[in-house]
N, C-alpha and C positions, 0 to 999 in steps of 0.2 A: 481598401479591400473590396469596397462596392461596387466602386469602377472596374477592379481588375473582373469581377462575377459579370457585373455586365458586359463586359466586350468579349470576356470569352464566350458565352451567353450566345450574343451577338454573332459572331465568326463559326458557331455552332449552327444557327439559324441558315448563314450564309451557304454554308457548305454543304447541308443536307438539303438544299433548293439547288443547288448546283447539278447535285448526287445526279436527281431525276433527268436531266439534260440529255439526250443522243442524238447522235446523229444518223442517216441512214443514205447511201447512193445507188442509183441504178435508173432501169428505165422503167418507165410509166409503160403496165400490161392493162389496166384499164380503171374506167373514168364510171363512178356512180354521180351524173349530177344530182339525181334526188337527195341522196343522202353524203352527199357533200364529200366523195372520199376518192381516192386512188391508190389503186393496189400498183405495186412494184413488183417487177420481176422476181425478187424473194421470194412473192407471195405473201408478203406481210401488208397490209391496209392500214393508212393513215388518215383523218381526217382532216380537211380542210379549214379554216377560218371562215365565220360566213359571209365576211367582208370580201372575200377571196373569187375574183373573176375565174370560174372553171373553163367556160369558153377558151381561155389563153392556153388551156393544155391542150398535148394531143397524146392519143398512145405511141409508145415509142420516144417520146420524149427523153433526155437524161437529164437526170436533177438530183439536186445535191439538197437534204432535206435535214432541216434540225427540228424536233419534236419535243413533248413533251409526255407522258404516261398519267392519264386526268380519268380518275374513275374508270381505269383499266383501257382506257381508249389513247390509241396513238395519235396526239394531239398536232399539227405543224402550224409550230413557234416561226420558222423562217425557212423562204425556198430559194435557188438557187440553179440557175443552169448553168453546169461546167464549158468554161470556153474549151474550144479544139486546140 
């Protein structure tokens, strides 16, 4: 019975880390390197990784962006330029 508490436990954990995951596409309308972010054509602003080379973007860019929601801030977990 303890086993089965913990893996559903578990798979509970799993899935509400999951929950927070999104994605978001379009192009790059503009570049804050101070504060590390870029706004997308939505209008919605994500923040950068600080590991993350901002030099390598341009506006106008398209990218394909997975994030995360960290103290209400749109975090990017992973980026991606869509090929033609």
């Amino acid at each position: 019975m303890r086993r089965l508490i913990g893996a559903f436990a578990a798979a509970i954990v799993t899935i509400s880390s999951v929950a927070y995951a999104a994605e978001a596409e379009g192009k790059i309308k503009s570049i804050d390197h101070e504060k590390l972010t870029i706004t997308l054509d939505n209008g919605k602003s994500y923040k950068l990784p600080g590991e993350f080379d901002v030099d390598a973007l341009q506006e106008g860019m398209e990218v394909l962006l997975a994030y995360d929601q960290i103290d209400g801030v749109n975090t990017i977990t992973d980026m991606e330029l869509p090929s033609d």
